[in-house]
C-alpha positions as CSV (number, residue, x, y, z in Angstrom):
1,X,0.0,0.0,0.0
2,X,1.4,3.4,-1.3
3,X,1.0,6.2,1.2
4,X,0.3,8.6,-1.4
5,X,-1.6,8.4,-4.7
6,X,0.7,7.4,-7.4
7,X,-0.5,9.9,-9.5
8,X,0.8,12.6,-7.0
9,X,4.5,11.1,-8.1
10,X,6.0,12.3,-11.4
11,X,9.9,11.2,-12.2
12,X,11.9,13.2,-14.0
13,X,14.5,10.6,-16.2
14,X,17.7,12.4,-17.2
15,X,19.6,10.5,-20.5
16,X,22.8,11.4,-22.4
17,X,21.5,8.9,-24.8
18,X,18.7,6.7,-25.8
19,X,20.3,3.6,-25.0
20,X,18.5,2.5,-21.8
21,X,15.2,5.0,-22.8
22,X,13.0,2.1,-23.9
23,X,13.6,-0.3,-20.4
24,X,13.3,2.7,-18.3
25,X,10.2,3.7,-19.7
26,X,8.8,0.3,-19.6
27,X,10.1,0.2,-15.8
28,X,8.1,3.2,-14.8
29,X,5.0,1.8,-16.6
30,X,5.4,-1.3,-14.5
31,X,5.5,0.8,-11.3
32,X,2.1,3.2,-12.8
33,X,3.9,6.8,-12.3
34,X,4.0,9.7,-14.5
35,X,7.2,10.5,-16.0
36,X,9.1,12.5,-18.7
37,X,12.6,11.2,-19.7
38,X,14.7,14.2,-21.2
39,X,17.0,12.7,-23.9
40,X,20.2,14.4,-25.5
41,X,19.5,12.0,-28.4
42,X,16.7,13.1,-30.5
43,X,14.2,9.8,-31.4
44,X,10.9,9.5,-31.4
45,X,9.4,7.4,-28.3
46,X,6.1,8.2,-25.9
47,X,7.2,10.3,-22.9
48,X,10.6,11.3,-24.5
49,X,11.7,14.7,-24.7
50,X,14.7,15.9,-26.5
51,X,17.1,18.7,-24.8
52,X,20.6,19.4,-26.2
53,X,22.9,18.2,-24.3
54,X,23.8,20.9,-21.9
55,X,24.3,19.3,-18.9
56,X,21.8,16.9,-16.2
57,X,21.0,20.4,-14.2
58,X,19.4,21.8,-17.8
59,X,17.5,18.6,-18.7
60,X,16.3,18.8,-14.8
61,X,15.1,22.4,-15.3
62,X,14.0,22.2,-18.9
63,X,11.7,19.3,-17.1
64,X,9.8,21.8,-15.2
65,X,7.0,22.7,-17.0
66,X,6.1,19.1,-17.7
67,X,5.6,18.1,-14.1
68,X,2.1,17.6,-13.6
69,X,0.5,20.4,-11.4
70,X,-1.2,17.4,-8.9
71,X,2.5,16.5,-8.0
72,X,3.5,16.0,-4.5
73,X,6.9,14.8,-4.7
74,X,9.2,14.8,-7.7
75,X,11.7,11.5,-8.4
76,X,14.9,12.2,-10.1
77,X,16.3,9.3,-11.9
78,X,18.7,8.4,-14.2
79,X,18.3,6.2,-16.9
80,X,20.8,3.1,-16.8
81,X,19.8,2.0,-13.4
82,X,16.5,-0.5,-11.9
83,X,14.8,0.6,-8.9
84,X,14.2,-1.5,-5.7
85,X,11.6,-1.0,-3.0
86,X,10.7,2.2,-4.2
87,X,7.6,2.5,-1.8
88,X,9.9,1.9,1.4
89,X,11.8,5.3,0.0
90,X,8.4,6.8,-0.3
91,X,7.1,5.5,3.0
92,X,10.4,7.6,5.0
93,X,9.8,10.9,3.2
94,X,6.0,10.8,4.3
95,X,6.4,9.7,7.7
96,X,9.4,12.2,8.4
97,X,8.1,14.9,6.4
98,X,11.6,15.2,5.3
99,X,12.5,17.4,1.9
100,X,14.4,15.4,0.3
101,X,15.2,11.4,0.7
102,X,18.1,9.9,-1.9
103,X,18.3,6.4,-1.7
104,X,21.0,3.5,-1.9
105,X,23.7,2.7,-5.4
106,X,24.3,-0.9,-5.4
107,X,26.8,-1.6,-8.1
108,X,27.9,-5.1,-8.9
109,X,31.2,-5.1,-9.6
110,X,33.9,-2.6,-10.1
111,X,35.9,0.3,-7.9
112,X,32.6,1.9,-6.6
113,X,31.5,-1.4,-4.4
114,X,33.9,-0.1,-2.1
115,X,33.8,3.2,-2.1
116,X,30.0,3.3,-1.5
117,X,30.2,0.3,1.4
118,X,32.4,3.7,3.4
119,X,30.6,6.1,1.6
120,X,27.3,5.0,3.2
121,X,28.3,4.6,6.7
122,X,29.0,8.4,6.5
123,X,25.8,9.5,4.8
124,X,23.8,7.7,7.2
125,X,24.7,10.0,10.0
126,X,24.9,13.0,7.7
127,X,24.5,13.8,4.2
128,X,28.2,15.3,3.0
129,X,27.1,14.0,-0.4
130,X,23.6,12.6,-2.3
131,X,23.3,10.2,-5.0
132,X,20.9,11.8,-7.8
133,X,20.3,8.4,-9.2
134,X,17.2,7.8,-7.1
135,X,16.3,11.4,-5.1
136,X,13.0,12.0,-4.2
137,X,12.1,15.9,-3.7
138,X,9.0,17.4,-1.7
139,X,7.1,19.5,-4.9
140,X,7.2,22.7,-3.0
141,X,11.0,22.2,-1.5
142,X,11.7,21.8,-5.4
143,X,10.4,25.3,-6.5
144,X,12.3,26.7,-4.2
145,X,15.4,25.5,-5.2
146,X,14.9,25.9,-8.9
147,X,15.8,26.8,-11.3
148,X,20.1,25.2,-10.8
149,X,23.2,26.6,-11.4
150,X,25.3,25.1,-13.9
151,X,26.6,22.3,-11.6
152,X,28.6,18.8,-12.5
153,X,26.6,17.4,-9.4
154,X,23.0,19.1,-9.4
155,X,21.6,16.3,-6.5
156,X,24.2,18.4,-4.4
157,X,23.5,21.5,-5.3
158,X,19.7,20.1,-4.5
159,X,20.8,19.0,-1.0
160,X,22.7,21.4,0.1
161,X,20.4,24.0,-0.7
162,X,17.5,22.1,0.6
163,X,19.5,22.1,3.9
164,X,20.3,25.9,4.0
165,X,16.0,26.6,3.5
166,X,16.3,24.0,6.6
167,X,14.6,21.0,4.9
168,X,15.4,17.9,5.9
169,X,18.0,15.5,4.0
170,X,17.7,11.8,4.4
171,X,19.7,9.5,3.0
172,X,17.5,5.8,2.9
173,X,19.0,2.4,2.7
174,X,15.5,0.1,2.4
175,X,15.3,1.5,-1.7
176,X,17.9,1.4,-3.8
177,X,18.6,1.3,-7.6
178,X,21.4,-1.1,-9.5
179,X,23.6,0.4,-11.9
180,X,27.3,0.1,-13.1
181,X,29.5,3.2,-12.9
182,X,33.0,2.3,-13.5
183,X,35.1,-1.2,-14.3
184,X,38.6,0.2,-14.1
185,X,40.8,2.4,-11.9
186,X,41.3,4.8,-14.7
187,X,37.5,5.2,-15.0
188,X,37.6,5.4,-11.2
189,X,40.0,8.4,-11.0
190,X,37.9,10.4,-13.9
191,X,34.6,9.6,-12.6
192,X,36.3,11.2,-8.6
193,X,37.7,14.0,-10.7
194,X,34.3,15.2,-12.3
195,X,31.9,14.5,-9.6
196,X,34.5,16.4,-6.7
197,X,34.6,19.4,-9.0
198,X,30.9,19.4,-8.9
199,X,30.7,19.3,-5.2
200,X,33.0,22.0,-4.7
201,X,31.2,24.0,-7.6
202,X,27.6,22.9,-5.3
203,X,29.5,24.4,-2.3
204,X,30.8,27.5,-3.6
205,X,27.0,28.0,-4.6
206,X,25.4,27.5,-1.2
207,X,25.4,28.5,2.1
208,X,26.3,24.7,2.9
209,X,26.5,23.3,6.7
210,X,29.8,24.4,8.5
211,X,30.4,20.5,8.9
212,X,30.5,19.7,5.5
213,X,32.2,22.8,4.5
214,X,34.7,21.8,7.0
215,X,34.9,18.0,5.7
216,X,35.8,19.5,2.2
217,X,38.3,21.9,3.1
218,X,40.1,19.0,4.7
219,X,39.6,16.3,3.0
220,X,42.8,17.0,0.0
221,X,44.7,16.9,2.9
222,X,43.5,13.4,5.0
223,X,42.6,12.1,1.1
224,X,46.4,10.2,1.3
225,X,44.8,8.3,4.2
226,X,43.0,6.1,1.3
227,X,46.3,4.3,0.5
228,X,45.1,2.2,3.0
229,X,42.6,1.2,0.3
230,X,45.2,0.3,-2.0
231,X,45.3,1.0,-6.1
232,X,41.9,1.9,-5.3
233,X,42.7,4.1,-3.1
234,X,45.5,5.9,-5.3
235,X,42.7,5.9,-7.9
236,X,40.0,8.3,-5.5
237,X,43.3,10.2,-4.0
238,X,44.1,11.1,-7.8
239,X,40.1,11.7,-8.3
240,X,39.9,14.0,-5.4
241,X,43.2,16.2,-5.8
242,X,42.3,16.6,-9.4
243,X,38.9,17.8,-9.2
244,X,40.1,19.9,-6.0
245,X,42.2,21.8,-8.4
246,X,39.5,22.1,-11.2
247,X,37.5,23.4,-8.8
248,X,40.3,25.9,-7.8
249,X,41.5,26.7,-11.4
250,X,37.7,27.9,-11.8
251,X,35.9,25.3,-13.7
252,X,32.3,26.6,-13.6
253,X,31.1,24.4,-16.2
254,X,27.9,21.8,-15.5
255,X,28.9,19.5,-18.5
256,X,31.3,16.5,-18.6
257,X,32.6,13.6,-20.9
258,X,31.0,10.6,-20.5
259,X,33.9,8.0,-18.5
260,X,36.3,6.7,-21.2
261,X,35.9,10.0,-23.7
């Protein structure tokens, strides 16, 4: 039993491509929610919008006006993942009246099986970063936030500046989507690169927590602590220096190459 009407739901789909359009569609069918997917690819497909490709924070605001005006809470979801026990996400958010809830990556194989098993331990005592993968958004928290800033990672600009209107974050382990993000450390090291710049470009633009500021204006220093972790930990201290420097050598852009271009 849902605790709201589906039809209150409407996910947003962001997609560099339509490779994935067609299952993801067929997905959200399966689950009875509105939805728009905003593709960078033009092709012709119910429910499929094309944007140029300007970045996931344009496709997110181009998406706007075809949100139903009924909507109570707005899904953000990428298109090359499944979604699991997507009520128990929706169940948290309406019990704790929270603003936002982003939910659990479980990747299969790869760098990142690692890196999320610490990751999450962290996020479940505070959110110093979100996963836009799966984020569910309170309608009115996402008006307020809108439209983004040119951003590499938009879910943190989303968080952080759902946490300085003082809404409440929630990161939720019971719903979670599968995906695969990268296979070697070289992939590894770009994909820390890119998604570090964005989080120091999503801090630069909010008023964010003075613990998480803190956290990131320490963390190129502790980062050789991940030797520990091996070549993988090389790989995210490479990641994290780089995209520190990015940041710092003023990259303001919201786009990126996909990993491996």
């Amino acid at each position: 039993m849902w605790p709201i009407k589906k039809s209150d739901i409407f996910f947003i789909v962001c997609a560099r491509t339509k490779t994935g359009a067609k299952e993801k569609a067929s997905e959200l069918e399966k689950l009875g929610v509105p939805y728009a997917i905003i593709c960078a690819e033009k092709f012709t497909y119910p429910k499929v919008f094309y944007r140029e490709k300007k970045g996931k924070f344009d496709a997110i605001n181009y998406a706007v006006t075809l949100v139903n005006k009924n909507t109570k809470i707005v899904c953000l979801n990428d298109v090359d993942n499944k979604i699991y026990n997507f009520n128990n996400a929706l169940q948290k958010m309406v019990e704790t009246k929270a603003g936002i809830v982003f939910c659990k990556i479980k990747v299969a194989d790869g760098p990142q099986r690692n890196f999320y098993a610490l990751m999450d331990r962290i996020r479940k005592i505070m959110p110093i970063t979100s996963s836009g993968d799966l984020m569910l958004i309170n309608k009115n928290v996402f008006h307020q936030i809108l439209p983004i800033p040119a951003c590499k990672t938009e879910d943190n600009y989303i968080t952080f500046k759902a946490a300085e209107l003082g809404y409440k974050v929630l990161f939720c382990d019971e719903a979670w989507i599968e995906t695969k993000k990268t296979s070697t450390l070289k992939e590894e090291s770009q994909y820390k690169t890119r998604t570090v710049t964005g989080l120091y470009q999503a801090i630069s633009l909010t008023k964010t927590q003075p613990v998480i500021r803190i956290f990131y204006l320490v963390l190129p220093f502790v980062a050789p602590l991940l030797l520990l972790q091996g070549k993988r930990g090389i790989a995210w201290i490479t990641g994290i220096i780089q995209g520190f420097t990015s940041f710092l050598r003023g990259d303001k852009e919201g786009t990126f190459d996909p990993i491996g271009n």
